[in-house]
C-alpha positions in Angstrom: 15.6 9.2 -12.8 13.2 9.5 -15.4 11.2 12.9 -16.1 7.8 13.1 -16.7 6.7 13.1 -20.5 5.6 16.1 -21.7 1.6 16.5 -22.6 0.7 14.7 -25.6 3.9 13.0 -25.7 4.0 9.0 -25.3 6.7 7.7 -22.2 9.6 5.8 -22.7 8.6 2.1 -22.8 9.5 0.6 -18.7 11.5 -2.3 -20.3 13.9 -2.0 -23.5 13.5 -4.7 -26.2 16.8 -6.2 -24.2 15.4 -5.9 -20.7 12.1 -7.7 -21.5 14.1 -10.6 -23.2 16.1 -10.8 -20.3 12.9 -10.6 -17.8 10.9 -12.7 -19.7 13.6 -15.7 -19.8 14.9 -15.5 -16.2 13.0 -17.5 -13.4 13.7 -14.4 -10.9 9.9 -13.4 -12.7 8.1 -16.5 -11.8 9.6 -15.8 -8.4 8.5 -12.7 -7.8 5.2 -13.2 -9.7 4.8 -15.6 -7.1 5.9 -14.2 -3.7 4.0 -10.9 -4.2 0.5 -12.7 -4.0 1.4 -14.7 -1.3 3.1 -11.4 0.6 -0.2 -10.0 0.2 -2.4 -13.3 1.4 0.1 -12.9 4.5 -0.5 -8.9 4.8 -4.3 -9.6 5.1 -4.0 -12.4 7.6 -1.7 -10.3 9.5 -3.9 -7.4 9.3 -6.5 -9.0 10.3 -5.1 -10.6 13.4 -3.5 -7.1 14.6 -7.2 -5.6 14.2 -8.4 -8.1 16.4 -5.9 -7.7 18.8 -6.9 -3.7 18.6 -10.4 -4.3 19.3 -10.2 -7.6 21.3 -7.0 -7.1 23.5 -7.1 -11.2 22.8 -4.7 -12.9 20.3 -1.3 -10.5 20.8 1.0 -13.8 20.1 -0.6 -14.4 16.8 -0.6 -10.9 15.6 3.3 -10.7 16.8 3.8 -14.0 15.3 2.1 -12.8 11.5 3.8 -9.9 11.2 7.4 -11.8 11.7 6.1 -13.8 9.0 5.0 -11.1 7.1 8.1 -9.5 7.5 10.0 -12.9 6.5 8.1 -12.7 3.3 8.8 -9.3 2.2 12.4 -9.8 3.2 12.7 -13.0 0.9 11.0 -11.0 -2.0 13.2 -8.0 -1.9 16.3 -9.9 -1.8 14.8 -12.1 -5.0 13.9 -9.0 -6.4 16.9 -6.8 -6.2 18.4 -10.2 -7.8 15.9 -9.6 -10.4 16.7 -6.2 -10.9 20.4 -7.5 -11.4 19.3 -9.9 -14.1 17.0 -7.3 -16.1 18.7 -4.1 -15.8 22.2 -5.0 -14.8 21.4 -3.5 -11.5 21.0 -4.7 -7.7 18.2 -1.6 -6.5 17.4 1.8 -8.1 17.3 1.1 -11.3 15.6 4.2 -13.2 12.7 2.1 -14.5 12.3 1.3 -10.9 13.8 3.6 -8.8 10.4 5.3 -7.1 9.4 2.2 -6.3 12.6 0.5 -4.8 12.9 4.1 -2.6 9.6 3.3 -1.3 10.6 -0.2 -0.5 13.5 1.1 2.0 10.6 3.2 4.0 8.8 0.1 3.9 11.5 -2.6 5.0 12.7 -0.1 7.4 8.9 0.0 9.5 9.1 -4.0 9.4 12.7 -4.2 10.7 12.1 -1.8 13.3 9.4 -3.7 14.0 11.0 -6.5 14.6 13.9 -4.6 16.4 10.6 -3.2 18.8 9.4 -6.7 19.4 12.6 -8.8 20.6 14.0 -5.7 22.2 10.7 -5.0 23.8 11.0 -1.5 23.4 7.5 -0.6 22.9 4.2 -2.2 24.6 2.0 -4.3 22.6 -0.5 -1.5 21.8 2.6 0.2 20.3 3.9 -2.5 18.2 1.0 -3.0 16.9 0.6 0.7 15.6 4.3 0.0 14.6 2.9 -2.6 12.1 0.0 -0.7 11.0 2.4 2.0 9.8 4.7 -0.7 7.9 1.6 -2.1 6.4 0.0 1.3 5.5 3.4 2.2 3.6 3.6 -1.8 2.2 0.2 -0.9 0.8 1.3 2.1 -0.9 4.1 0.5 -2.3 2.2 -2.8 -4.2 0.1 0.1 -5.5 3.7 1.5 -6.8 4.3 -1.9 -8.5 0.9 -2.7 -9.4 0.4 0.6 -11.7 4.1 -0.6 -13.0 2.9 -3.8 -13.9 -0.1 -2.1 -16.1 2.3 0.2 -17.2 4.4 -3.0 -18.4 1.5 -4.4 -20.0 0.3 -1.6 -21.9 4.0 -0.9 -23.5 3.4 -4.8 -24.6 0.1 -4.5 -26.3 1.4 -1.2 -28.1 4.6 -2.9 -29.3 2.5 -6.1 -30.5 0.1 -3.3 -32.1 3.2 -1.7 -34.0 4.0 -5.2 -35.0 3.6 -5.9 -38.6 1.2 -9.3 -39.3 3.3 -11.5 -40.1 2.1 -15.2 -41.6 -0.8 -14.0 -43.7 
């Protein structure tokens, strides 16, 4: 795990000089700098059909039938990603640059899968399920947050390295 830096003092870059070769060659990036927008064009679909549900009582097959997908989505990008972890930081999950995040992403594949346990068990009534799935979106919200401020982070440790950067070519 990595400790917080102490007032004043810069943070260890996210990504070695290694680890961003390795992530910047390997299509597992592209891959997951694809899936997570279309997780979250799903997410707000979905959302929006369980909210209707809520307030309508009308449309419970399409809500049930976004959140499978929605689920089948985050499912395919965490398996990419742990493969992308592999690739980058010679890791499958918790790797210390992400290991916050990839803790997170057990509470938040856990709601979906026990949504989907829920649904084709038919352990809990509609109404229910659908709170289930609030819950697993509320948590998948948090957790693109997680990555999002990661991301920044990522970007920011790249313009200070090209800053330190001696010009070269003049």
């Amino acid at each position: 795990m990595r400790e917080a830096p102490a007032k004043g003092q810069a943070r260890r870059p996210l990504y070695t000089p290694e680890q961003r070769r390795r992530r910047d060659k390997t299509a597992w990036t592209i891959v997951q700098g694809l899936l997570a927008p279309l997780q979250f064009v799903v997410f707000l679909a979905s959302l929006i059909l369980i909210l209707r549900y809520l307030a309508t009582g009308e449309g419970l097959a399409a809500a049930n039938a976004s959140v499978v997908a929605k689920t089948l989505v985050l499912y395919a990008i965490m398996i990419t990603g742990s493969i992308w972890e592999k690739v980058v930081f010679g890791r499958w999950l918790f790797a210390p640059a992400f290991f916050w995040e990839d803790v997170f992403s057990m509470l938040v594949l856990a709601l979906h899968t026990a949504y989907l346990v829920a649904l084709f068990q038919g352990a809990l009534d509609p109404g229910g399920l659908m709170l289930l799935a609030l819950a697993a979106y509320a948590t998948y919200v948090i957790n693109a947050t997680q990555f999002l401020v990661k991301l920044r982070a990522a970007r920011l440790d790249a313009a200070r390295v090209q800053a330190a950067m001696p010009e070269t070519g003049r």
